[in-house]
N, C-alpha and C positions, 0 to 999 in steps of 0.2 A: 315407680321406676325400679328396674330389677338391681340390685345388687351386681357388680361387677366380680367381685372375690367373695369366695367360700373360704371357710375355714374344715382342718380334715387333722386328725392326728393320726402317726403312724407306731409302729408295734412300739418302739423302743419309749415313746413317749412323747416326741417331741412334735411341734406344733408347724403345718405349713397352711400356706394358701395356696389358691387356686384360682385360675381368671376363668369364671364360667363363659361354656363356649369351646374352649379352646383346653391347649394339656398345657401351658405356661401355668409351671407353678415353685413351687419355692419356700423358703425355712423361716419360720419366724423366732427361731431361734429360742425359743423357751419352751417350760413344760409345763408352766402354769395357766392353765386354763382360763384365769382372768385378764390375767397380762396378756394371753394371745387374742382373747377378741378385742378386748382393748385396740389393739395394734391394725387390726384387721378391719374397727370400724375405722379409723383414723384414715389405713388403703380407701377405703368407702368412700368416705368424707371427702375426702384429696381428687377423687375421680366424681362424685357429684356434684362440686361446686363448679368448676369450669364449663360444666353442662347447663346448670340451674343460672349462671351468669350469663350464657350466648341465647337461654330462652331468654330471660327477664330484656337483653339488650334485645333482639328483635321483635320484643313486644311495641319498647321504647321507639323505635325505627319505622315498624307499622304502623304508629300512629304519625310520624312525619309525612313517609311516603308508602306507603299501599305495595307498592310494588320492591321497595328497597330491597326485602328480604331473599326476593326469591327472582333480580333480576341476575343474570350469568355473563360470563366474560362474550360469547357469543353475541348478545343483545347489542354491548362496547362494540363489537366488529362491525356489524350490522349499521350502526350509528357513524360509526366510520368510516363507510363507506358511500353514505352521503353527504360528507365534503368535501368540499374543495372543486376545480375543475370539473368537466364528464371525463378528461384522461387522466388527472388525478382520480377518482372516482374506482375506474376503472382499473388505476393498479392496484389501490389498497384492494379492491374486493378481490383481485389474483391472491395478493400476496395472503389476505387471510384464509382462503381455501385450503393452504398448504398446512400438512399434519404435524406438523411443529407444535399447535397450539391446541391438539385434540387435549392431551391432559388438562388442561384448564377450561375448552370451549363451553362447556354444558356446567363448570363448577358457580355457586354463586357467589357474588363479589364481596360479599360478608361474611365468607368462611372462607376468602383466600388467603395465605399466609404469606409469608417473605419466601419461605422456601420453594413453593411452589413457583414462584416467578423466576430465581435464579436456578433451578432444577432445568427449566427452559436454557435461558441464558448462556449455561455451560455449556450445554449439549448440542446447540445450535449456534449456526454462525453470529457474521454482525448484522444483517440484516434480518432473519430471528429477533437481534434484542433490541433494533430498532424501532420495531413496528410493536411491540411488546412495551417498551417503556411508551410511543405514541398514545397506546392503548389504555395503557395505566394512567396518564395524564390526561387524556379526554374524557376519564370514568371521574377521576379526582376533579375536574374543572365544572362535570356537569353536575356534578352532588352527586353521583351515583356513588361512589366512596367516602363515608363519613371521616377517615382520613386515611393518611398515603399505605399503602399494603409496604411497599417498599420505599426508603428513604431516598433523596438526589446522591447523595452520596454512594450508597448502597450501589448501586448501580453498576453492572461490571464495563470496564471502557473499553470504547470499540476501536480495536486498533487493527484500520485496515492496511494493505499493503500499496506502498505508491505505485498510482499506474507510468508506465510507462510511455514515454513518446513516441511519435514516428520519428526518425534519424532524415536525414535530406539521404543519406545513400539509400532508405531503403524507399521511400518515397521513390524513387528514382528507377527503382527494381519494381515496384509496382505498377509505376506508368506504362515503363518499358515492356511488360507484358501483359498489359489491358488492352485489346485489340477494338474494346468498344470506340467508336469517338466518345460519345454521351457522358461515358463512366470516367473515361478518362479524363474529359474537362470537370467533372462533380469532384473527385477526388484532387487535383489541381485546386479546385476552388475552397475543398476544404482546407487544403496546404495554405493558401495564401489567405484565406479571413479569419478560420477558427472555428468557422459556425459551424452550430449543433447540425446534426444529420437531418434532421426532420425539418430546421428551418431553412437550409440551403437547398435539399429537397424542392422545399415549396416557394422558391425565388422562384420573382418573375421578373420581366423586362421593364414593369412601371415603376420598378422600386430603384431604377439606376438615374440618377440626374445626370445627365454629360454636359449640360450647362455649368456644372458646380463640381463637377468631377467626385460625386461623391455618391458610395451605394449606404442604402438607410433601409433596414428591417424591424421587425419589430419579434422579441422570442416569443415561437409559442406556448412554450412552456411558461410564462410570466405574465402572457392576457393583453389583449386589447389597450388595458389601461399606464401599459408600463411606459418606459420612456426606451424611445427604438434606438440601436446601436446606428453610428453613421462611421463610415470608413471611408477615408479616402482613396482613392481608386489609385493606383499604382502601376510603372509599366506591364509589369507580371500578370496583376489584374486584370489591366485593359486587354491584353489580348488574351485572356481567357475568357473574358467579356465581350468581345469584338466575333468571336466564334460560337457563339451560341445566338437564339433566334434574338430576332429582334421585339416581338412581340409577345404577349403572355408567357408560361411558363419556361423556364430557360431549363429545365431539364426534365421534359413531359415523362418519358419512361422512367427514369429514375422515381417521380414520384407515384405515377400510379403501382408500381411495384411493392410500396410497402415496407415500415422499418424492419421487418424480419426479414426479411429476403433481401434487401439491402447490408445487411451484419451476413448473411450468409455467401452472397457472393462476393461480399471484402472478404473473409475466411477463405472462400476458394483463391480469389486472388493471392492473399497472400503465402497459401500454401506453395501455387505454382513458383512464386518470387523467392521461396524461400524465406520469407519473412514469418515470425511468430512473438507471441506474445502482444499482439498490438492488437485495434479495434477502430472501429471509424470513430470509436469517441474520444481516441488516442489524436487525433487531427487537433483537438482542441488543447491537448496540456502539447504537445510539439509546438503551437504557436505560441500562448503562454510563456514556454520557456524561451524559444526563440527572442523575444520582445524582453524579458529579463537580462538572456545575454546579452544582446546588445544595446543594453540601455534605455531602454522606448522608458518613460515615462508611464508608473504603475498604474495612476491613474485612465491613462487612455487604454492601457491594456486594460483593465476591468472592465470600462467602457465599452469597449470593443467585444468582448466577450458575456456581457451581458450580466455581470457578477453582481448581485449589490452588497455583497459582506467582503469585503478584506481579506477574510480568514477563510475565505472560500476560494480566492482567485490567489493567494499564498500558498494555497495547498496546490491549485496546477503549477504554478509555476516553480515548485519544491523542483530540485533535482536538477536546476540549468547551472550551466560551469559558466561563470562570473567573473572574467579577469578585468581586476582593476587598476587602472591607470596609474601611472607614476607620478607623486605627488609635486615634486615638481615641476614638471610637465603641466601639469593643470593646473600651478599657480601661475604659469608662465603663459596662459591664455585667460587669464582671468583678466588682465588689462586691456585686453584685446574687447572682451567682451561688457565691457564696463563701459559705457554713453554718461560724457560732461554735458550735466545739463548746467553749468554755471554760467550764466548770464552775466556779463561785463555791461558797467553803465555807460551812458553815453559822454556824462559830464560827471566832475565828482561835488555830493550835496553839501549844502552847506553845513557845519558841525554843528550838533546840539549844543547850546550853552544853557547852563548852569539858568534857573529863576534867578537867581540874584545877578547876573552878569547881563541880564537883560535892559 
């Protein structure tokens, strides 16, 4: 192994080193010849051990797994990109294409360090360090990392900015200047259920009961196996439902169209209206909150929105203005809503007596 520092004395006496390779060099502060290689093997020593510890450990490593040594963060990507859904599938393998992650893509997972992860992290947004920590933890869960490169804590927090609702006036501004019928009952429809783009989209006519007054989908974002949202159908609903076809899909254009071109002509839309900052996935925290303000019962809003975390359907509905009732006022209905179930007997029993008075 070559030596990394030379040793070099100059005119007046005194002793420096030097990193071979390179002009970094520097004073070792004596002019004793012994005391400076001394010094100079210790540099040695200090820069060979760290070396001679990462072979002897990937020796260790190659005999666990074969490939440990020399697998790269790229391979994690790769692997990640076969789970889940074919549409989950399909976004992680976008999301990893993107040059965020060239610094580390080809590095191996055994000589990555902390900094390298958080070098990422800073320099890129929140989803950057999303799919970065995903990555981290699907390398640590399948043994590809003998342990964590970076800590849970370590970790920097992703703190995104609240999205913002649709308003009913601007909703109102966007009807009013949608000339489509089709688009303007889809966006309608998203006002009044909440559902995601892609699954109002793909609403059909068999999924409405008008015996039971009740519409029931299922997300496709959550699979075949979930448990389907069920809404009760509502005046507002019904004639938005009463206007669209009777049979198979209830917004045929809309959905052969596509969810890009769908975000793109809500963008045009809203530009004409004057509207901005908002998105079709904005239809979903407007209902959300709507259902906060006025009370709905949190549980059926999550229901309805297809949420299974708490902390998930908390976060749309962040931002609704909440005016709460006067406490007296609500104790003053509370009688109201209290049912005596006391049962009066028909005759009165006879008293218990005492064992001994028998």
């Amino acid at each position: 192994m070559q030596l990394k520092y030379r040793l070099f004395q100059r005119a007046g006496g005194a002793f420096y080193w030097q990193e071979n390779g390179t002009a970094n060099r520097g004073s070792l502060r004596t002019k004793d010849r012994a005391e400076a290689q001394r010094l100079l093997l210790a540099m040695n020593e200090a820069h060979k051990q760290p070396i001679l510890n990462l072979a002897l450990g990937r020796t260790y490593l190659s005999a666990h797994d074969p490939r440990m040594c020399t697998r790269t963060w790229q391979d994690v990507m790769d692997e990640m990109a076969r789970h889940g859904k074919p549409t989950t599938q399909t976004r992680c393998a976008r999301a990893m294409r993107s040059r965020s992650y060239d610094p580390i893509r080809s590095k191996p997972l055994v000589e990555s360090t902390a900094e390298d992860l958080l070098a990422i992290c800073h320099a890129h947004g929140n989803s950057v360090g999303h799919y970065l920590r995903r990555l981290h933890n699907l390398a640590l869960n399948l043994g590809w990392l003998a342990w964590p490169v970076l800590h849970k804590a370590a970790w920097p927090k992703i703190r995104s900015e609240s999205k913002r609702p649709i308003t009913a006036e601007e909703h109102a501004a966007i009807i009013a200047s949608e000339q489509n019928t089709e688009r303007r009952a889809y966006y309608e429809f998203l006002y009044e259920t909440g559902a995601a783009q892609t699954d109002a989209a793909n609403m059909t006519a068999e999924q409405i009961d008008w015996r039971t007054g009740v519409l029931s989908y299922r997300r496709q974002k959550l699979g075949d196996l979930s448990e389907p949202a069920r809404l009760t159908i509502g005046k507002k609903l019904r004639e938005i439902l009463l206007s669209l076809p009777e049979k198979g899909d209830l917004f045929p254009t809309v959905k052969r169209s596509g969810n890009n071109a769908r975000a793109t002509e809500f963008r045009r839309r809203c530009r004409i209206a004057g509207v901005t900052g908002v998105s079709l996935h904005s239809y979903r925290h407007s209902w959300a909150q709507r259902a906060k303000s006025c009370g709905y019962p949190q549980r059926f809003a999550q229901e309805a929105l297809g949420h299974s975390s708490r902390a998930v359907h908390e976060a749309y509905a962040r931002g609704a203005l909440v005016v709460c009732p006067a406490l007296d006022e609500y104790e003053s209905t509370l009688e109201a809503k209290i049912v005596n179930l006391r049962i009066e007997p028909r005759h009165q029993p006879h008293p218990i007596l005492p064992y001994y008075e028998r």
